[in-house]
Predicted model as a PDB file, atoms N, CA, C, CB and O in Angstrom, pLDDT in the B-factor column:
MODEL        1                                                                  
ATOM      1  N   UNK A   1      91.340  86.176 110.921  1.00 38.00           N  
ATOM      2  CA  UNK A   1      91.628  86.753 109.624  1.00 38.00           C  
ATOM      3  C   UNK A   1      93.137  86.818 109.433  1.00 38.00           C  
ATOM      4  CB  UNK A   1      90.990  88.155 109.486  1.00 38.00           C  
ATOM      5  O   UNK A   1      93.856  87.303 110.307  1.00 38.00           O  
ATOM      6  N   UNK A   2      93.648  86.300 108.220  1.00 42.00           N  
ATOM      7  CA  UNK A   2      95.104  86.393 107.494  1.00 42.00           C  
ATOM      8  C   UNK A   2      95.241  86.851 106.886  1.00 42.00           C  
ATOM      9  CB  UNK A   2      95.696  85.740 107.030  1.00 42.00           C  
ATOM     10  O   UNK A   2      94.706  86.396 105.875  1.00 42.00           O  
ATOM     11  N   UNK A   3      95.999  88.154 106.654  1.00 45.00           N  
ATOM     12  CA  UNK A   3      96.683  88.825 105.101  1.00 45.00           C  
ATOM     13  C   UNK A   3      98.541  88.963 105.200  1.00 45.00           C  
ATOM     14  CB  UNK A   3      95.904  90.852 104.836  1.00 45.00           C  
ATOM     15  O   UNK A   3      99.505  89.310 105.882  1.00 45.00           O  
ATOM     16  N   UNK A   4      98.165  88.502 104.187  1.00 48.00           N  
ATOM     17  CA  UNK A   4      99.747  88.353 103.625  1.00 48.00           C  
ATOM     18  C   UNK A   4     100.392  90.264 102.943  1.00 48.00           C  
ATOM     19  CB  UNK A   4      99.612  86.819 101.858  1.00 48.00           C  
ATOM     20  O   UNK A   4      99.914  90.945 102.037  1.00 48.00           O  
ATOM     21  N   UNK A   5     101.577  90.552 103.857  1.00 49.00           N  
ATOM     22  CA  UNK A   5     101.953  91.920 102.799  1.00 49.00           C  
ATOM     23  C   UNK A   5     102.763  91.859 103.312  1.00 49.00           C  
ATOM     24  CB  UNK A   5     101.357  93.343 102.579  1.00 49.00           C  
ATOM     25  O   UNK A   5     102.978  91.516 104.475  1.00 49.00           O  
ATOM     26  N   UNK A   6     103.655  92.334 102.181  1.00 52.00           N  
ATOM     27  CA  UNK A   6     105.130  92.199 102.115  1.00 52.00           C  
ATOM     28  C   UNK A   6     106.048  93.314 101.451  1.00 52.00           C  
ATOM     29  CB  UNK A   6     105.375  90.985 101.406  1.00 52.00           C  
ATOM     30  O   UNK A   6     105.692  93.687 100.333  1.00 52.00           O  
ATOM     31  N   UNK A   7     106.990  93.793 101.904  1.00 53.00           N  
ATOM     32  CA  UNK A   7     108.174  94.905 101.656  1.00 53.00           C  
ATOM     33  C   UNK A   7     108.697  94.380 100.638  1.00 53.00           C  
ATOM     34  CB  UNK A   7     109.299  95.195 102.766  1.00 53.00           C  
ATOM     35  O   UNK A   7     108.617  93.191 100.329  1.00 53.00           O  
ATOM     36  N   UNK A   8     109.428  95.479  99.890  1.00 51.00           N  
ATOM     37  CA  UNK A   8     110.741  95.334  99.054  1.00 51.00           C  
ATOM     38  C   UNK A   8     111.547  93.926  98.943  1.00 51.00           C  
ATOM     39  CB  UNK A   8     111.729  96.321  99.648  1.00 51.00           C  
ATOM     40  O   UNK A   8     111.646  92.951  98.198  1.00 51.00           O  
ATOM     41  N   UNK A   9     112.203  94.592 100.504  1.00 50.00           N  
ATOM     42  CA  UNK A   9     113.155  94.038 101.133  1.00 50.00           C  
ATOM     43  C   UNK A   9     113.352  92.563 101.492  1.00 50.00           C  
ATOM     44  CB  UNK A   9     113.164  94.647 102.051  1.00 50.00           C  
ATOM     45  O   UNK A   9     114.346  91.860 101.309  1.00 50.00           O  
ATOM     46  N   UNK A  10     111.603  92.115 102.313  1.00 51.00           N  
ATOM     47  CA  UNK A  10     111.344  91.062 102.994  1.00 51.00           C  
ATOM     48  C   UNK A  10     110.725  89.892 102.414  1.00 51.00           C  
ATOM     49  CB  UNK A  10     110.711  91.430 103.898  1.00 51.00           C  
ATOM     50  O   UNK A  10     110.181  90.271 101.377  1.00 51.00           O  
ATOM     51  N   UNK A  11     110.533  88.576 102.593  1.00 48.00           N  
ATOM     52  CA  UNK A  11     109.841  87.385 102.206  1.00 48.00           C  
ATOM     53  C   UNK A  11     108.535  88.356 102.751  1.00 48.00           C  
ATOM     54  CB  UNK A  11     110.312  85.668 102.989  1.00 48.00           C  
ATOM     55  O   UNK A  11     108.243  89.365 103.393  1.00 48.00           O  
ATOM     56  N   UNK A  12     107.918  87.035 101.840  1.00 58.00           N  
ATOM     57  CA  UNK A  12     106.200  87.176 102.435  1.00 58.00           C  
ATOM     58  C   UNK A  12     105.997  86.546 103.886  1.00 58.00           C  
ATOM     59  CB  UNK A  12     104.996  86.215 101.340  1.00 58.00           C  
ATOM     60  O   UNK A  12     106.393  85.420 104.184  1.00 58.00           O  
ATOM     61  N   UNK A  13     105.136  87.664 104.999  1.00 63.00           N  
ATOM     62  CA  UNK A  13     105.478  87.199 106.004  1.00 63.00           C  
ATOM     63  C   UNK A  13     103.472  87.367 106.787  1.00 63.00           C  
ATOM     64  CB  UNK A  13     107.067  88.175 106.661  1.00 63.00           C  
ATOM     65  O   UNK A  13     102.910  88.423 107.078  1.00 63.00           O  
ATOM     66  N   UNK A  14     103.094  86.429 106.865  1.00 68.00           N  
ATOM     67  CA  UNK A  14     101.743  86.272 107.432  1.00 68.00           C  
ATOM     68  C   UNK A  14     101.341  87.174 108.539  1.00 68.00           C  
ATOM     69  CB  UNK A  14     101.592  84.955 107.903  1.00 68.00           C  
ATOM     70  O   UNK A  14     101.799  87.131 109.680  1.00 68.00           O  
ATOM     71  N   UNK A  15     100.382  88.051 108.064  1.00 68.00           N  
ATOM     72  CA  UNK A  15      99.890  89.233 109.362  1.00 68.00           C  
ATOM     73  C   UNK A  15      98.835  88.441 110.491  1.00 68.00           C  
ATOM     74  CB  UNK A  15      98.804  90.806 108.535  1.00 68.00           C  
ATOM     75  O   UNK A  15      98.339  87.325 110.339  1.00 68.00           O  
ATOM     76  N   UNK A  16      98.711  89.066 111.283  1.00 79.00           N  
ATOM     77  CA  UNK A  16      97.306  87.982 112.347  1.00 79.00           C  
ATOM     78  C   UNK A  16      96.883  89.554 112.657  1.00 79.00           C  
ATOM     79  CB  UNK A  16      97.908  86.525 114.338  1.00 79.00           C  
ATOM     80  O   UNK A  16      97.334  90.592 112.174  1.00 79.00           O  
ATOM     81  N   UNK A  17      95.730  89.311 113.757  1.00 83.00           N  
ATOM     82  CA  UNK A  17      95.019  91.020 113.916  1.00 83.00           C  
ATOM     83  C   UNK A  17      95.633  91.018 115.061  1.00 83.00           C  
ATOM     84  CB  UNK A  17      93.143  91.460 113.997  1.00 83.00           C  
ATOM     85  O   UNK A  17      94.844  90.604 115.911  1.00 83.00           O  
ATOM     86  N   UNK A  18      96.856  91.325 115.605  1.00 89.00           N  
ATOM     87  CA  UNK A  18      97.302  91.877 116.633  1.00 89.00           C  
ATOM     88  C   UNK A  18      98.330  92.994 116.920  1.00 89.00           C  
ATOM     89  CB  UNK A  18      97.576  91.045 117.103  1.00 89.00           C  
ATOM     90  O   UNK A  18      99.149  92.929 116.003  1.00 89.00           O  
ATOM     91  N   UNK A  19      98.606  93.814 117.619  1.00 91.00           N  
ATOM     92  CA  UNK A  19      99.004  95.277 117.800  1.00 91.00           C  
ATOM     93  C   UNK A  19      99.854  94.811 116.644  1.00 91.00           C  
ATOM     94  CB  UNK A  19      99.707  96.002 119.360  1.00 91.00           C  
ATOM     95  O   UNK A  19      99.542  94.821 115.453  1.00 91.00           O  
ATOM     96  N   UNK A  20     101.477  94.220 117.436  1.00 89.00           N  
ATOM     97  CA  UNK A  20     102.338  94.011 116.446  1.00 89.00           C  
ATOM     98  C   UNK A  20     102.529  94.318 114.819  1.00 89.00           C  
ATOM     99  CB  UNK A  20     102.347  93.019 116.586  1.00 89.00           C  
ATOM    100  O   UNK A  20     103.061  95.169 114.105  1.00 89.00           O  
ATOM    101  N   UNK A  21     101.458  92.610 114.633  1.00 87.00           N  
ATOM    102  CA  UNK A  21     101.257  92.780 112.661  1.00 87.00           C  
ATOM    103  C   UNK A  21     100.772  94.191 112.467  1.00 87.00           C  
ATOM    104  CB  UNK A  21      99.802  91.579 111.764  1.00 87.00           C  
ATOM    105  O   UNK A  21     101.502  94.965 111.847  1.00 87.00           O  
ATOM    106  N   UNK A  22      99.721  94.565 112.890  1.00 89.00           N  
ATOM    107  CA  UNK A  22      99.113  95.917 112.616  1.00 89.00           C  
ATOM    108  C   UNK A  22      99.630  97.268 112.676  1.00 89.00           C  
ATOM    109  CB  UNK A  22      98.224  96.016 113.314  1.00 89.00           C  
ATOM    110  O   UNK A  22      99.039  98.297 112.348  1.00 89.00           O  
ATOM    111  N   UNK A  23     100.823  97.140 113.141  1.00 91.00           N  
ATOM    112  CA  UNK A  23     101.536  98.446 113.339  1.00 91.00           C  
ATOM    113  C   UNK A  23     102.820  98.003 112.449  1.00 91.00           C  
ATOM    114  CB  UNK A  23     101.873  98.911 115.093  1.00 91.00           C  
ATOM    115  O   UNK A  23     103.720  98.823 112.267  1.00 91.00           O  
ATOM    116  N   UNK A  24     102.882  96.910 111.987  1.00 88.00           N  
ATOM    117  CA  UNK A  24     103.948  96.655 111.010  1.00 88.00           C  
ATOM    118  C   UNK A  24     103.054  96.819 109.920  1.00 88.00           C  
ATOM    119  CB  UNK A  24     104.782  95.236 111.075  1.00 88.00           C  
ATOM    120  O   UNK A  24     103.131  97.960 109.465  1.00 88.00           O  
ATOM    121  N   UNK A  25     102.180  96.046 109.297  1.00 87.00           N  
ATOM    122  CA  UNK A  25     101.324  96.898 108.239  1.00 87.00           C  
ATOM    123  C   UNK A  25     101.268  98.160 107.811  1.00 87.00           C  
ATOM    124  CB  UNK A  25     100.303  96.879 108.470  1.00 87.00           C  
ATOM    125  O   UNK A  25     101.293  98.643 106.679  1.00 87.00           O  
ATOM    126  N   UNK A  26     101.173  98.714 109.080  1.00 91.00           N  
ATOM    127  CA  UNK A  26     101.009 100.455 108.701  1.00 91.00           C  
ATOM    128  C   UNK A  26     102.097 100.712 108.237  1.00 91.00           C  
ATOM    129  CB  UNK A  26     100.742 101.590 109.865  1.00 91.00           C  
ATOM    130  O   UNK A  26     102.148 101.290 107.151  1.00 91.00           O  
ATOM    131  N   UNK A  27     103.354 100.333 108.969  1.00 92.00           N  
ATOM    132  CA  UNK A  27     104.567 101.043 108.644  1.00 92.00           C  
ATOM    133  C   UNK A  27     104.711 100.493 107.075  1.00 92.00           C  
ATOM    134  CB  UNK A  27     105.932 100.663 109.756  1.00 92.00           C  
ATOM    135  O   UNK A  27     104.666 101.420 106.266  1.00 92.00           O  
ATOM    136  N   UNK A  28     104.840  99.452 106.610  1.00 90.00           N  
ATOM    137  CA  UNK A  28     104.908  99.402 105.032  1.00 90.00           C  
ATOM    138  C   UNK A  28     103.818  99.773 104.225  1.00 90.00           C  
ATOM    139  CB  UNK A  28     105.171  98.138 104.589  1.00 90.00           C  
ATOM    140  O   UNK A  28     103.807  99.391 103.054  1.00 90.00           O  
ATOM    141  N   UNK A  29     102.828 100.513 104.706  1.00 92.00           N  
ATOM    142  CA  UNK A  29     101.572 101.305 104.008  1.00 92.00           C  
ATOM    143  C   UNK A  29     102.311 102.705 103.471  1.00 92.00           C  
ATOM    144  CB  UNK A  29     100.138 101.691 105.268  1.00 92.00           C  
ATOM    145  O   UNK A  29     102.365 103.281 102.385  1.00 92.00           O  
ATOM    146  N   UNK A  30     103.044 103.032 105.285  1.00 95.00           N  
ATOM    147  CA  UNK A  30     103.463 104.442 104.525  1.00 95.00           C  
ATOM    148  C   UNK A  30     104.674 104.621 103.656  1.00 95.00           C  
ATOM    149  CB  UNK A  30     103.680 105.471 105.516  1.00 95.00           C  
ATOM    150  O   UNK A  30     105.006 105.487 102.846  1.00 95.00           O  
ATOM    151  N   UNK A  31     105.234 103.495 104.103  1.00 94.00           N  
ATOM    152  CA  UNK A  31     106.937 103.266 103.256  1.00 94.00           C  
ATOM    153  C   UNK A  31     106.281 103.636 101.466  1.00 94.00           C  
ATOM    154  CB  UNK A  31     107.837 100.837 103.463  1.00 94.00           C  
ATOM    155  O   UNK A  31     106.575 104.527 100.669  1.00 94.00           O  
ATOM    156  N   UNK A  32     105.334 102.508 101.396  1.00 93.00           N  
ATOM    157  CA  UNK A  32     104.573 102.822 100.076  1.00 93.00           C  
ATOM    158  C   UNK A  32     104.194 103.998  99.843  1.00 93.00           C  
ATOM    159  CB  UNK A  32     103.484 102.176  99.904  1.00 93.00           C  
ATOM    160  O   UNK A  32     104.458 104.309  98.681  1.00 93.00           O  
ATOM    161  N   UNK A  33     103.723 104.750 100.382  1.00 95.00           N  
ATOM    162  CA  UNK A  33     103.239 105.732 100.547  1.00 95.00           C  
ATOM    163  C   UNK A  33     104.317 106.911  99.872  1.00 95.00           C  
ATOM    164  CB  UNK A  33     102.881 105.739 101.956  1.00 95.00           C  
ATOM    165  O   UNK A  33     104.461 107.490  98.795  1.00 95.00           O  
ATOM    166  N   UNK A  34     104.867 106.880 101.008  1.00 95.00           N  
ATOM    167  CA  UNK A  34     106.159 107.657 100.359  1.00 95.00           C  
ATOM    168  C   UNK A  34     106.767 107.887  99.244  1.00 95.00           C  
ATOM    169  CB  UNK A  34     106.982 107.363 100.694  1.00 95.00           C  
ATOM    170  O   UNK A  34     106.860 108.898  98.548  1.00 95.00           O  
ATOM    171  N   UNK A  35     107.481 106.023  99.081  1.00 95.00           N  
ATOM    172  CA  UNK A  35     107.668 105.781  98.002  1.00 95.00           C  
ATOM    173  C   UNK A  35     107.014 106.393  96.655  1.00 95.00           C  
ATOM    174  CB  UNK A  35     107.553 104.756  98.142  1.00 95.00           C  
ATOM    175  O   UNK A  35     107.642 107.012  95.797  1.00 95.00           O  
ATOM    176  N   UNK A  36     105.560 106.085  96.632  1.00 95.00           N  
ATOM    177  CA  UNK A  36     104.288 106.417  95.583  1.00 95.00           C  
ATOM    178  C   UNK A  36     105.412 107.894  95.679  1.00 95.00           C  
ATOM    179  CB  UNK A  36     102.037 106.424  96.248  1.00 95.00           C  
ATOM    180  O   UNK A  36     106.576 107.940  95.280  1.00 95.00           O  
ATOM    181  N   UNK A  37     104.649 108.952  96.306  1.00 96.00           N  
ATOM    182  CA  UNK A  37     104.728 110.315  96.839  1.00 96.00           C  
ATOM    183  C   UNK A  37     106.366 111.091  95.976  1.00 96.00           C  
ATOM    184  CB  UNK A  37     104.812 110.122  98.873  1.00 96.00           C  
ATOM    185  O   UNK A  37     106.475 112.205  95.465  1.00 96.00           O  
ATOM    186  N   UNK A  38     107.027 110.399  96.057  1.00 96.00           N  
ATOM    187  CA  UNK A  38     108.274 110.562  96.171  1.00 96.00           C  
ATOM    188  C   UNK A  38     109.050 110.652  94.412  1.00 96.00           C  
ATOM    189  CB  UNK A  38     108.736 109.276  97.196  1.00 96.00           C  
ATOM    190  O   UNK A  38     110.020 111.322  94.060  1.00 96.00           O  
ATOM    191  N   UNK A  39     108.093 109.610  93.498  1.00 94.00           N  
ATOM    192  CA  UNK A  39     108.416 109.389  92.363  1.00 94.00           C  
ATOM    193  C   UNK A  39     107.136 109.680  91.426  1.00 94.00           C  
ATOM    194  CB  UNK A  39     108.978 108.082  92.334  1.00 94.00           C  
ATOM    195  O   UNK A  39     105.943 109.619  91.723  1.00 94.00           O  
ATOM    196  N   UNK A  40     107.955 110.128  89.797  1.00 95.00           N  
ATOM    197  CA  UNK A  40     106.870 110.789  89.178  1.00 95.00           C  
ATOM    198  C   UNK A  40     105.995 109.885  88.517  1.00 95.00           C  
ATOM    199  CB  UNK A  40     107.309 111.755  88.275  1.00 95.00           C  
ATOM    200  O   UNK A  40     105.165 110.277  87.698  1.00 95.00           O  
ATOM    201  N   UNK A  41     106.159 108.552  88.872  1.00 96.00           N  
ATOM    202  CA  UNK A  41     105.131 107.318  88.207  1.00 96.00           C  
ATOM    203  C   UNK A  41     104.819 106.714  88.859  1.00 96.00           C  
ATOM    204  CB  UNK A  41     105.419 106.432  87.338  1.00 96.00           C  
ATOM    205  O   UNK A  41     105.728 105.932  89.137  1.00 96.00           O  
ATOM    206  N   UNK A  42     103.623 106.449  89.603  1.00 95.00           N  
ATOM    207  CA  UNK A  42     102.970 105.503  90.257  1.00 95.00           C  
ATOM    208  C   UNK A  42     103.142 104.200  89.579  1.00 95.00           C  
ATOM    209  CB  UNK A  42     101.636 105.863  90.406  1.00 95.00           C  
ATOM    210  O   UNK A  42     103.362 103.262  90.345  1.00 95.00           O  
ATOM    211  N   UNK A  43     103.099 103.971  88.520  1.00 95.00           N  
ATOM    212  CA  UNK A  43     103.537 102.330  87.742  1.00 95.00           C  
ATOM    213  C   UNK A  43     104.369 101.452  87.774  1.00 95.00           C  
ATOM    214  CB  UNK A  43     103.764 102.258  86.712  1.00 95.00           C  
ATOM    215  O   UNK A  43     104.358 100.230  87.929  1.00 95.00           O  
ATOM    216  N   UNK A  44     105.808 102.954  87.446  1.00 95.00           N  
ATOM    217  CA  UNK A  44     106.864 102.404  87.590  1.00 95.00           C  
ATOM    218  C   UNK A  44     107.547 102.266  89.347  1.00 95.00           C  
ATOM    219  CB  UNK A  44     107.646 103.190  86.588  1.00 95.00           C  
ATOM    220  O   UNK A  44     108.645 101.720  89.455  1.00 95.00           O  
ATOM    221  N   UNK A  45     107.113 102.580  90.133  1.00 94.00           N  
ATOM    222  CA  UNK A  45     107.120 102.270  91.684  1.00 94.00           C  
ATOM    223  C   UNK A  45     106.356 101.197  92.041  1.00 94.00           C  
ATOM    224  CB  UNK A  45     106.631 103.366  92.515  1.00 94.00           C  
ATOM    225  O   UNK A  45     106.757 100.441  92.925  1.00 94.00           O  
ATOM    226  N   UNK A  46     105.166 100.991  91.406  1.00 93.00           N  
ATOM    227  CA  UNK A  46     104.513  99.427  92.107  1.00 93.00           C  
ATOM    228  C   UNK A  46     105.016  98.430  91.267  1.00 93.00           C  
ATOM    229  CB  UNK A  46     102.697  99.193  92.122  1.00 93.00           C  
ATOM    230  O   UNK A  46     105.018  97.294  91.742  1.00 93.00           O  
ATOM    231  N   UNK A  47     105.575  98.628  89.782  1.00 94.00           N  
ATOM    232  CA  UNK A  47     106.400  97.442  89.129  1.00 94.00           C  
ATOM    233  C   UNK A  47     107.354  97.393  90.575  1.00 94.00           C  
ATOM    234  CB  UNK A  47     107.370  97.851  87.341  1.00 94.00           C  
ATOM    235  O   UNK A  47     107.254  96.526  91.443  1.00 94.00           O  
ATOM    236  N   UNK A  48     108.217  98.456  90.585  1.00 93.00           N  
ATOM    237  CA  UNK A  48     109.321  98.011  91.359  1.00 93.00           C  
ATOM    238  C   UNK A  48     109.203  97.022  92.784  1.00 93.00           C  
ATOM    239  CB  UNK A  48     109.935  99.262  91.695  1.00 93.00           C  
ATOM    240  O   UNK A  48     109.971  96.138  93.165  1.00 93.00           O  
ATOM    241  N   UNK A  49     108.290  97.391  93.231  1.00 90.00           N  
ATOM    242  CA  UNK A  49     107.758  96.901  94.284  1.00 90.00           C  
ATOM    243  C   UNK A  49     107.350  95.660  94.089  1.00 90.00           C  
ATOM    244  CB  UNK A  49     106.860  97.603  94.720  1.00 90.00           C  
ATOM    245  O   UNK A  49     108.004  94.792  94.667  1.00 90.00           O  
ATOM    246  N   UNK A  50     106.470  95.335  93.449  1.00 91.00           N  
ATOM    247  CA  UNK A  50     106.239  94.082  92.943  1.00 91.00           C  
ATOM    248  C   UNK A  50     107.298  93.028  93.141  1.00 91.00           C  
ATOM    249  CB  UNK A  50     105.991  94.226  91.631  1.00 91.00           C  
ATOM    250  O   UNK A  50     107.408  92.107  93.951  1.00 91.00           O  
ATOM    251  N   UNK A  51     108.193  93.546  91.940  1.00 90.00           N  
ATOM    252  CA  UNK A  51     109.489  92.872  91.224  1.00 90.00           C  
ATOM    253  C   UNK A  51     110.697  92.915  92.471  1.00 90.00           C  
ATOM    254  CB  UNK A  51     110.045  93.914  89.635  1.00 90.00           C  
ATOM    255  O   UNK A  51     111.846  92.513  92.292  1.00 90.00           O  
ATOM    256  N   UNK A  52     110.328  93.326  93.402  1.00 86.00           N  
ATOM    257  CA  UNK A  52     111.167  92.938  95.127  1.00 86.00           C  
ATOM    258  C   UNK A  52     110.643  92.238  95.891  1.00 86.00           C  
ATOM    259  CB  UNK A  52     111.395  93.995  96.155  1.00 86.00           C  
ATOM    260  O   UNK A  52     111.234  91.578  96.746  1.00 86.00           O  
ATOM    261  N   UNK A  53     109.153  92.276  95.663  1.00 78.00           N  
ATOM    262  CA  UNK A  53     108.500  91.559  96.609  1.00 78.00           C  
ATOM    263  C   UNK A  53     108.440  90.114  96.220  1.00 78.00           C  
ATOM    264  CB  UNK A  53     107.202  92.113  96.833  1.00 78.00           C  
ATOM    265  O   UNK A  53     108.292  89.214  97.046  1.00 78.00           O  
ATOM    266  N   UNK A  54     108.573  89.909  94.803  1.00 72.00           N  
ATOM    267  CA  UNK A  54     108.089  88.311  94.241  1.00 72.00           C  
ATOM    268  C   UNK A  54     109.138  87.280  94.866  1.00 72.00           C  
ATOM    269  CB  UNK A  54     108.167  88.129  92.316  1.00 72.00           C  
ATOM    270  O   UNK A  54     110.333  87.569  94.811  1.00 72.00           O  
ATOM    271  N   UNK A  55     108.700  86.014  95.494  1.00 68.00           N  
ATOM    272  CA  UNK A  55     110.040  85.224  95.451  1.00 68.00           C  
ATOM    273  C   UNK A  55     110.622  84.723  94.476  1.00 68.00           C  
ATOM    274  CB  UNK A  55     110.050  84.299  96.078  1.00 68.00           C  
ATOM    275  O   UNK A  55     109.946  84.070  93.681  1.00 68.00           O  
ATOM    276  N   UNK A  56     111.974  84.880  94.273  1.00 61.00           N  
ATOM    277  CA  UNK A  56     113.098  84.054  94.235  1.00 61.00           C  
ATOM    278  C   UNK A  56     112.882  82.610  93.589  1.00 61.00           C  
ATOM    279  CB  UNK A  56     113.574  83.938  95.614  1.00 61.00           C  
ATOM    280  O   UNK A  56     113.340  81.781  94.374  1.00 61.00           O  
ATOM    281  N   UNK A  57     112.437  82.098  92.628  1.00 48.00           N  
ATOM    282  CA  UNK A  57     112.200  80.744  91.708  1.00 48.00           C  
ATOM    283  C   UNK A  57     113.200  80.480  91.114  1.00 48.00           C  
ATOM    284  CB  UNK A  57     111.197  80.736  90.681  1.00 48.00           C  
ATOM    285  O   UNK A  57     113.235  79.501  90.367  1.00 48.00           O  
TER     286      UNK A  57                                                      
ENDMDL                                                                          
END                                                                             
């Protein structure tokens, strides 16, 4: 199994099911998390997110 998830910050970077990917997953679950948590619009935080995550065309 492959899922693709990706930060702000980072390219899109291919997960596999092992400790590693999976504990990097989590950590940008809660970054999101936070993020969400942190601001008074859930919308305008996953635009943002989005609009960091998209590549570069």
């Amino acid at each position: 199994m492959m899922v693709t998830v990706s930060s702000p910050s980072e390219a899109r970077t291919p997960f596999t099911n092992d400790t590693a990917s999976r504990t990097q997953a989590l950590a940008l679950l809660e970054m999101l998390n936070a993020d969400l948590l942190s601001h008074p619009s859930a919308t305008l935080t996953l635009g943002r997110w989005r609009r960091r995550s998209s590549p570069i065309a």
